[in-house]
C-alpha positions as CSV (number, residue, x, y, z in Angstrom):
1,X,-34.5,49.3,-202.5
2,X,-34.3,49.0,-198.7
3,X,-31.6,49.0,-196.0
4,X,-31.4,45.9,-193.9
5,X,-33.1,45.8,-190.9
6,X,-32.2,48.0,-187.7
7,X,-29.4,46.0,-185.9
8,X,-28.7,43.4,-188.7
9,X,-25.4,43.3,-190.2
10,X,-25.2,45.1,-193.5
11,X,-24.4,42.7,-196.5
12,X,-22.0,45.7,-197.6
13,X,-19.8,44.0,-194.4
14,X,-19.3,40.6,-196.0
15,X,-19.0,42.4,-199.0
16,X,-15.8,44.3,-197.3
17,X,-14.5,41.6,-195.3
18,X,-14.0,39.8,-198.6
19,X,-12.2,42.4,-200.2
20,X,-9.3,42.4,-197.8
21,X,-9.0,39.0,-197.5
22,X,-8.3,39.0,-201.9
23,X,-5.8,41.9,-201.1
24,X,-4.1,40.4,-198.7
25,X,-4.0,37.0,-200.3
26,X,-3.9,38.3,-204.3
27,X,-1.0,40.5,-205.2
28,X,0.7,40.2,-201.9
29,X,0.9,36.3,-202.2
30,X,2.2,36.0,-205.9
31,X,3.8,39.7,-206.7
32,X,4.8,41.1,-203.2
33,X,6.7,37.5,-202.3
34,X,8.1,36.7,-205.4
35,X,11.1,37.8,-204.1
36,X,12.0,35.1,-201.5
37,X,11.5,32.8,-204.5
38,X,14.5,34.7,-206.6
39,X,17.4,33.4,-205.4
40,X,16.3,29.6,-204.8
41,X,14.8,28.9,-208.1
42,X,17.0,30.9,-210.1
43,X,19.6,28.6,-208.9
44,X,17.7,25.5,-208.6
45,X,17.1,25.8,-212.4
46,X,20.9,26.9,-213.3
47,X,19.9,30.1,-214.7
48,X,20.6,33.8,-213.6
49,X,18.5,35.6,-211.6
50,X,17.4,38.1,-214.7
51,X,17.0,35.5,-216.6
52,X,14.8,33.7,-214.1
53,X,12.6,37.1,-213.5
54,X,11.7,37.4,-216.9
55,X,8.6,35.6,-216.4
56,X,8.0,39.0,-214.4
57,X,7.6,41.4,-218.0
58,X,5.9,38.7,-219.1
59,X,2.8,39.0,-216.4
60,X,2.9,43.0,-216.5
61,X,2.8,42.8,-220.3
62,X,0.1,40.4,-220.3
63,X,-1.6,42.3,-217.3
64,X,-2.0,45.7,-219.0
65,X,-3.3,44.1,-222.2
66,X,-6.2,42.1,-219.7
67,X,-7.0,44.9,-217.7
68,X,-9.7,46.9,-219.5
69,X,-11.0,43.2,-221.3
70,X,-11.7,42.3,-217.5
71,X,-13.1,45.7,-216.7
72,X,-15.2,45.1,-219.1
73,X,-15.9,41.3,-217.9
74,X,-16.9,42.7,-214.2
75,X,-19.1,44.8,-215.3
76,X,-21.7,42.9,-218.0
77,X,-21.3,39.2,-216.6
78,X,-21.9,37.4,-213.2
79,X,-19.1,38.3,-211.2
80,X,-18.8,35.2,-209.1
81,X,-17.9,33.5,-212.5
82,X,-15.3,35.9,-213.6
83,X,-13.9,36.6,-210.1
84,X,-13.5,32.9,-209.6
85,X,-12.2,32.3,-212.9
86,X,-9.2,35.1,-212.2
87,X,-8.9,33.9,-208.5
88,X,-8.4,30.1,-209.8
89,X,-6.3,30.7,-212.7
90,X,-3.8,32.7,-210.8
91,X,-3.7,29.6,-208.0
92,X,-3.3,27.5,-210.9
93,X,-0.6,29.4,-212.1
94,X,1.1,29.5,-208.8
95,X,0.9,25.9,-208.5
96,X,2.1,25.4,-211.7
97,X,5.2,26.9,-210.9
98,X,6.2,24.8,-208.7
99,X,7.0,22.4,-211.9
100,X,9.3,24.8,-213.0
101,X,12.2,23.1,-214.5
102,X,13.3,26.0,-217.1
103,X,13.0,29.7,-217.9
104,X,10.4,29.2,-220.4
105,X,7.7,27.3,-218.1
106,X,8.1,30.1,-215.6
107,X,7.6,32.4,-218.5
108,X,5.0,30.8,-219.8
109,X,2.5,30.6,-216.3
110,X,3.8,33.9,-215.4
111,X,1.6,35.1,-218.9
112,X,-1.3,33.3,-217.1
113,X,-0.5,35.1,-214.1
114,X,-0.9,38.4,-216.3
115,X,-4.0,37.1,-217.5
116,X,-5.4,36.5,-213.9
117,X,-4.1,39.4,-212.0
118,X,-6.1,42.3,-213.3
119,X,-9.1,41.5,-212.1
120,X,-8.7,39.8,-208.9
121,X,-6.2,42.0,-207.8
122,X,-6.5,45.6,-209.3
123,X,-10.2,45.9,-210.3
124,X,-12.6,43.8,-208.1
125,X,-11.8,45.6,-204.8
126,X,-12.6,48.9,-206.0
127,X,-15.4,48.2,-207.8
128,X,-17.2,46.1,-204.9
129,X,-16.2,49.2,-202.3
130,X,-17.2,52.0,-204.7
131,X,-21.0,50.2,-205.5
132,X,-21.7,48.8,-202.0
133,X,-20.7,52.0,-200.0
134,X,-21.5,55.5,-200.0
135,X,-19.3,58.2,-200.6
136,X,-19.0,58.9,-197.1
137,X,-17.3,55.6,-196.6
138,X,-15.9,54.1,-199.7
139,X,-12.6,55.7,-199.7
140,X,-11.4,55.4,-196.1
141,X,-12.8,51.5,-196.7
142,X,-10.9,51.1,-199.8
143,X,-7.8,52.3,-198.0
144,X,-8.1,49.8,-195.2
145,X,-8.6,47.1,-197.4
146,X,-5.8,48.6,-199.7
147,X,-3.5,47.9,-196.5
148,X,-4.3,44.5,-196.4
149,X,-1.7,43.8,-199.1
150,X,1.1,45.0,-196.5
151,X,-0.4,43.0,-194.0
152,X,-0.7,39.9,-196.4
153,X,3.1,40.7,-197.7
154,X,4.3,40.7,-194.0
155,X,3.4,37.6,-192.8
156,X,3.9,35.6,-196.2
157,X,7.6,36.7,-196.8
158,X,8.4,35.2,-193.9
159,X,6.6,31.6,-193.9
160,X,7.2,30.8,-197.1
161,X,11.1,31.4,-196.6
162,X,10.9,29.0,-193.7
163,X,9.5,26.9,-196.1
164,X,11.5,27.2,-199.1
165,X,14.6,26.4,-196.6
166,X,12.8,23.1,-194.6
167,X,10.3,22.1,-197.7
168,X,11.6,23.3,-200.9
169,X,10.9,26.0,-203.1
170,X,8.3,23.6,-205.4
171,X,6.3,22.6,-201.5
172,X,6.4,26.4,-201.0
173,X,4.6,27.1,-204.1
174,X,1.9,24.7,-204.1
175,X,1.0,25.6,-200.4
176,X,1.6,29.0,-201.6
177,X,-1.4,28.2,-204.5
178,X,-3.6,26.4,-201.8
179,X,-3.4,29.5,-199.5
180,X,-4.3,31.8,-202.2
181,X,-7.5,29.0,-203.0
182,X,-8.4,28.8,-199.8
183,X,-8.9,32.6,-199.0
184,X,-9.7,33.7,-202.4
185,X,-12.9,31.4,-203.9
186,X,-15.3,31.3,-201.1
187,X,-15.7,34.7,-200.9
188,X,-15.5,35.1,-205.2
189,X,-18.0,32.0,-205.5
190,X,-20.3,32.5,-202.6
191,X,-20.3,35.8,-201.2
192,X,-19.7,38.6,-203.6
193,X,-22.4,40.5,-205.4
194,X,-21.9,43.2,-207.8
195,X,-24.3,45.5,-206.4
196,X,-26.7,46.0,-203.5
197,X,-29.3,45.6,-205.8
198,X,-28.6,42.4,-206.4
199,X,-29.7,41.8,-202.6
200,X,-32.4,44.0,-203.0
201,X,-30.5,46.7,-200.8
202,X,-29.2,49.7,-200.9
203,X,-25.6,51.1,-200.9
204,X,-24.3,51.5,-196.9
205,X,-24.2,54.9,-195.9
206,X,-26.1,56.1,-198.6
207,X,-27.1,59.9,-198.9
208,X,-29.1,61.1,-201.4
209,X,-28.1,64.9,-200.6
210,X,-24.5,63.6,-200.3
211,X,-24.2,61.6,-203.6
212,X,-25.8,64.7,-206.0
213,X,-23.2,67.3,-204.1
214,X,-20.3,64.7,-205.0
215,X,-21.7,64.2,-208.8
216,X,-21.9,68.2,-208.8
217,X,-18.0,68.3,-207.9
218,X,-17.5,65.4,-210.6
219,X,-17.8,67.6,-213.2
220,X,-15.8,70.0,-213.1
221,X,-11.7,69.9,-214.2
222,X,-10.3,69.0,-217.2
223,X,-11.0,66.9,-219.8
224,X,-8.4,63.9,-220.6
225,X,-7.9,64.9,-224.2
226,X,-6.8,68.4,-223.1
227,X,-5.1,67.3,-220.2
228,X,-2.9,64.8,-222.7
229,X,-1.6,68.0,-224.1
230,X,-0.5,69.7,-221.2
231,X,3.6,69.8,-219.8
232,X,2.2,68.6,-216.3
233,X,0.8,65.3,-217.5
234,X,4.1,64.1,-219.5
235,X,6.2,65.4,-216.4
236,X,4.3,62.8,-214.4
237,X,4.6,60.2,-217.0
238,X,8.3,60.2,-216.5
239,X,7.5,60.8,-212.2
240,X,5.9,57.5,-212.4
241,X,7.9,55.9,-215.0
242,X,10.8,56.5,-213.0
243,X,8.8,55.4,-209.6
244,X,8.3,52.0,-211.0
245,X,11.8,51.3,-211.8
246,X,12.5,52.1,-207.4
247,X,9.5,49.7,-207.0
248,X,11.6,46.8,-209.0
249,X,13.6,46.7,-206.1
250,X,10.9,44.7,-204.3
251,X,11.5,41.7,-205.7
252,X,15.1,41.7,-205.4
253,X,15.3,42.3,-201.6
254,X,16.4,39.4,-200.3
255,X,19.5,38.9,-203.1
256,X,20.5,42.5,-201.8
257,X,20.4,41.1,-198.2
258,X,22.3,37.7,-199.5
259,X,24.5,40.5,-201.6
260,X,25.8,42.6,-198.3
261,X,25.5,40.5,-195.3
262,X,27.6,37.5,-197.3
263,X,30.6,37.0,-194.9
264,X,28.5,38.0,-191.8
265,X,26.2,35.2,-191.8
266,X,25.1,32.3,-193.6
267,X,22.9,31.4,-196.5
268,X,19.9,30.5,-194.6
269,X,20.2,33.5,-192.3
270,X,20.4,36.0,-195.3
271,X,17.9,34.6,-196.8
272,X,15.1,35.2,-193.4
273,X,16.7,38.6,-193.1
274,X,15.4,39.6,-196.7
275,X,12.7,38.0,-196.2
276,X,12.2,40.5,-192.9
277,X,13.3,43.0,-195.2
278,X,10.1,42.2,-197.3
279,X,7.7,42.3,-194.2
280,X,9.2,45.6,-193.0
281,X,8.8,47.3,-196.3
282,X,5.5,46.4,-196.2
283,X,4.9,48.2,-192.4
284,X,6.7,51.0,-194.3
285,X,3.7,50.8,-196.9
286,X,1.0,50.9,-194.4
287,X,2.6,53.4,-192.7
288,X,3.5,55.3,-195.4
289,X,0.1,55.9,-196.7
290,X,-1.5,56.5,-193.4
291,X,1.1,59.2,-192.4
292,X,0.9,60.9,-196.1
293,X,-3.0,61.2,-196.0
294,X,-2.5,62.9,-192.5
295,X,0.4,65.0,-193.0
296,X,-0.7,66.3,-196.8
297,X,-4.1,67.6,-195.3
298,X,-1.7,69.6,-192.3
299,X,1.6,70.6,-194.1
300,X,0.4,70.5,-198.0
301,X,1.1,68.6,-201.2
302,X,4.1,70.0,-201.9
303,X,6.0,69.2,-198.3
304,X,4.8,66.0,-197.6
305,X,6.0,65.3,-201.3
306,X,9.8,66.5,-200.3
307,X,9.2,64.2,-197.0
308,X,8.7,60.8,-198.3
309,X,10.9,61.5,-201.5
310,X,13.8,62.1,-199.1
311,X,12.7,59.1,-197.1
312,X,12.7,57.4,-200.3
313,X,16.4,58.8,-201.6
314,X,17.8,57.8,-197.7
315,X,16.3,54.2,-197.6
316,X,18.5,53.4,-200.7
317,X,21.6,54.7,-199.5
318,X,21.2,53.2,-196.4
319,X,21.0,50.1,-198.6
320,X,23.9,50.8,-200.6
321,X,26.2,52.1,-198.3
322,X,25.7,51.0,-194.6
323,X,25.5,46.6,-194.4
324,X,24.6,46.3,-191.1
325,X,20.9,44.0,-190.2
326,X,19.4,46.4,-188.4
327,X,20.3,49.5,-190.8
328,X,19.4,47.3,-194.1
329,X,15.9,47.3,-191.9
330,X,15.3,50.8,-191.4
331,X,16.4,50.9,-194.9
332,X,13.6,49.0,-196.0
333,X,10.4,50.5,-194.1
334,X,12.0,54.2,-195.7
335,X,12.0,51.8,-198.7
336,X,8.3,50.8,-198.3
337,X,7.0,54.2,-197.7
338,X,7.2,55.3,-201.2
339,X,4.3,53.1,-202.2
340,X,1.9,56.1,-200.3
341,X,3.8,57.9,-203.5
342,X,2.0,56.1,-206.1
343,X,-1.1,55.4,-204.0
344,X,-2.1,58.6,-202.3
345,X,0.6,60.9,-203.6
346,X,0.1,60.9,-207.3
347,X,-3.5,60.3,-207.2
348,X,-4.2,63.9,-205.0
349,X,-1.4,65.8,-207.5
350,X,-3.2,64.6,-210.5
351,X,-6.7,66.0,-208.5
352,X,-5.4,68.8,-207.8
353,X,-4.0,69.5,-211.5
354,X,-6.9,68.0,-213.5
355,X,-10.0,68.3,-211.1
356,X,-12.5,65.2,-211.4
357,X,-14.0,65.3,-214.8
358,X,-11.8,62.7,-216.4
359,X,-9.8,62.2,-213.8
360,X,-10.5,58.2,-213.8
361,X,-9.2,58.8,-217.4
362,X,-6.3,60.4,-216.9
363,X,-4.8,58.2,-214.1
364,X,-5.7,55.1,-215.9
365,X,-3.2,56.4,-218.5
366,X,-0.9,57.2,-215.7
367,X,-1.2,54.3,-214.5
368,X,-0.6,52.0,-217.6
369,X,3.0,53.1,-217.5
370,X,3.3,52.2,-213.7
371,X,1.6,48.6,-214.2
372,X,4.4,47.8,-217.4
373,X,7.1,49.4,-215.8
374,X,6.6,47.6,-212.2
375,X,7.1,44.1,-213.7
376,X,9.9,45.3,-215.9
377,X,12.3,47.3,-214.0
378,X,12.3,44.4,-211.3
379,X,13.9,41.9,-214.3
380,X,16.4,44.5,-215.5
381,X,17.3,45.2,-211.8
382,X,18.0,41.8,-211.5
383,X,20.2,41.6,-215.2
384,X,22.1,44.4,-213.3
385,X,23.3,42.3,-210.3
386,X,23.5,38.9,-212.8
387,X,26.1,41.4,-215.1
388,X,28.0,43.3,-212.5
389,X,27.9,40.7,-209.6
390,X,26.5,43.6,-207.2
391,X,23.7,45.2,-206.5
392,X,26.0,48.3,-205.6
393,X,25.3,50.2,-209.1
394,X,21.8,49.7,-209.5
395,X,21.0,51.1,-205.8
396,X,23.6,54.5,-206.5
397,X,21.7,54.8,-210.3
398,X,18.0,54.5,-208.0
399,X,19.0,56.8,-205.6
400,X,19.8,59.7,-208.5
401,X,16.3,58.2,-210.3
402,X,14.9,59.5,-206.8
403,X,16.2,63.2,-207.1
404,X,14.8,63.1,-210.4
405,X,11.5,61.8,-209.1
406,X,11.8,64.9,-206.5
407,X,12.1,67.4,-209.4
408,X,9.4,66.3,-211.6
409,X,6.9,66.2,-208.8
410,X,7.7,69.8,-207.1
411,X,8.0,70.8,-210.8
412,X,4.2,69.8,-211.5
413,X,3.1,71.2,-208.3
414,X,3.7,74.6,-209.9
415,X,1.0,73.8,-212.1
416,X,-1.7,73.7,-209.5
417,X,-4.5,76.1,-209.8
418,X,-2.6,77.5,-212.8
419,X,-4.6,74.9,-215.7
420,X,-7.6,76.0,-217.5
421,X,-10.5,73.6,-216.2
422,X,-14.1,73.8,-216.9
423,X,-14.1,76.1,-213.6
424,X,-11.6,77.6,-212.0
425,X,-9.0,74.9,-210.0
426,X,-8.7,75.8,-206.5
427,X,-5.3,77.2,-205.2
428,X,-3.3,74.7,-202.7
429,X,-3.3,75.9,-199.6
């Protein structure tokens, strides 16, 4: 295999650019938005707004039963096919929504949702980055493009209120669709290639002292069948079990805007300001993520853990308690930060207590609970403010769910360096 020429760009490149433009224009145009949808459809359709985001457990259920059937997809067949295949159905699905005249059409497309969103938005980007890159590079790359879903969530929540509230909510979906279409399929039909030996080239940055040391260091920890048996593991089964259920909030943003600025302003206004809400949230995830990478390497694990738990338990309240624009803001970057929980946090604890030798394993696992739980807790959040009329219990009930958060994560950080791996675990510093 052979680089590309001195001074030519590297296909890698194309191969990266493509990958931000399907996070940005995946998950953060049918997931991270769904919430500036809530409110108008639910009404539109003269149903509640839990009963509306049931379509919601529907895709997570769906998602988690199609994400190791497309794993397996990505890797034995032509990926422009099954890329293409996911990215279309999950425009079609989008589109189709915009048809939506009952609960059980939404629910229906959002179990084709499900079916699409594994692959074009959980598994492709990681696999394209961790094949076409060296170790060197992968993982900062794979954290830009990860950010690309705030980006794509910031400037979507926005428009497509300004549309729902001059076009429609049905317009808004099928533009919604054609944007994902157009920024999704060229790259899936023309552009992406599994490998760099599919172009005859090899991985950018490649080093072949590099790669062997990393492959050394990927053997040793624990193995997941032993690590399934451990306290640590089912401590952070309920840590991310309980995250989840915060990250429901997401989609019911702008109702809790609507909710505490009713009175102070109108419909329309509410409405942007959730929408805001939305974009900040997802500065607070950029943000977040950048800041804990920096801060875990300077203060340790455990701190930078009490850090953004805290700003986690404060966003809330400030949410709850304090309904004021600008506050309800704030309130929503602290809000957003906790994603750098489930995306840097957890993944270093889990390291650190496990090691790499199944640690793909073991996270999967982890994980599995995160995906189900995500779609459902935003539904029930949404049966609590359909029930009570308020959004007032479910933010006092998230904000103890955070303390508990706090406790099972500095609880499993006493278990670093202290389980038996294949080699010793090193000590946190």
């Amino acid at each position: 295999m052979t680089e590309t020429k001195k001074g030519k760009l590297h296909y890698a490149w194309l191969i990266f650019i493509g990958c931000c433009f399907v996070n940005a224009a995946s998950m953060a145009a049918s997931i991270s938005i769904v919430g500036v949808y809530l409110l108008p459809v639910s009404s539109s359709i003269g149903v509640g707004p839990g009963d509306w985001m049931l379509w919601m457990t529907v895709c997570s259920i769906v998602s988690c039963i199609m994400t190791s059937i497309w794993g397996q997809f990505l890797q034995t067949k032509n990926i422009n096919v099954v890329t293409s295949v996911s990215a279309a159905a999950l425009a079609i699905a989008v589109f189709a929504f915009s048809f939506g005249n009952s609960v059980q059409w939404f629910w229906i497309w959002g179990g084709v949702l499900g079916f699409a969103m594994p692959c074009i938005a959980t598994l492709t980007v990681p696999t394209l980055i961790g094949n076409w890159f060296g170790k060197k590079y992968s993982g900062k790359l794979l954290g830009i493009a990860a950010a690309f879903t705030g980006v794509g969530t910031f400037c979507w929540a926005p428009l497509f209120t300004m549309i729902i509230q001059n076009l429609g909510w049905q317009m808004a979906y099928q533009l919604n669709a054609a944007l994902i279409a157009v920024c999704l399929l060229p790259w899936t039909l023309f552009v992406f290639k599994f490998k760099p030996e599919d172009k005859g080239l090899e991985p950018y940055g490649y080093d072949a002292a590099l790669e062997a040391q990393n492959a050394d260091a990927m053997k040793l920890g624990m193995s997941r069948t032993l690590a399934l048996k451990t306290a640590p593991f089912w401590i952070m089964v309920v840590v991310i079990l309980f995250t989840s259920m915060g990250m429901g909030f997401n989609s019911n943003q702008v109702a809790i805007a609507t909710e505490a600025m009713s009175g102070s302003m109108d419909m329309q206004a509410a409405a942007m300001l959730g929408a805001s809400m939305i974009s900040v949230a997802a500065v607070g995830n950029i943000c977040g993520k950048i800041i804990f990478g920096f801060m875990q390497t300077r203060a340790g694990l455990k701190a930078t853990f009490i850090v953004f738990i805290v700003a986690f338990l404060v966003g809330f309240g400030l949410w709850a308690f304090v309904h004021v624009s600008a506050v309800l803001l704030i309130g929503a970057f602290l809000f957003g930060t906790h994603n750098a929980l489930v995306s840097v946090g957890y993944p270093l604890l889990v390291r650190s207590l496990y090691g790499n030798k199944d640690y793909s394993k073991i996270f999967s696992n982890l994980m599995t609970v995160n995906g189900l739980m995500g779609g459902i807790s935003g539904t029930i959040i949404s049966f609590v403010y359909q029930t009570l009329g308020s959004y007032q219990a479910a933010l006092v009930a998230a904000m103890v769910i955070v303390v508990l958060i706090g406790v099972g994560v500095l609880v499993a950080c006493k278990f670093i360096g202290k389980m038996k791996w294949d080699s010793p675990a090193p000590v946190e510093s």
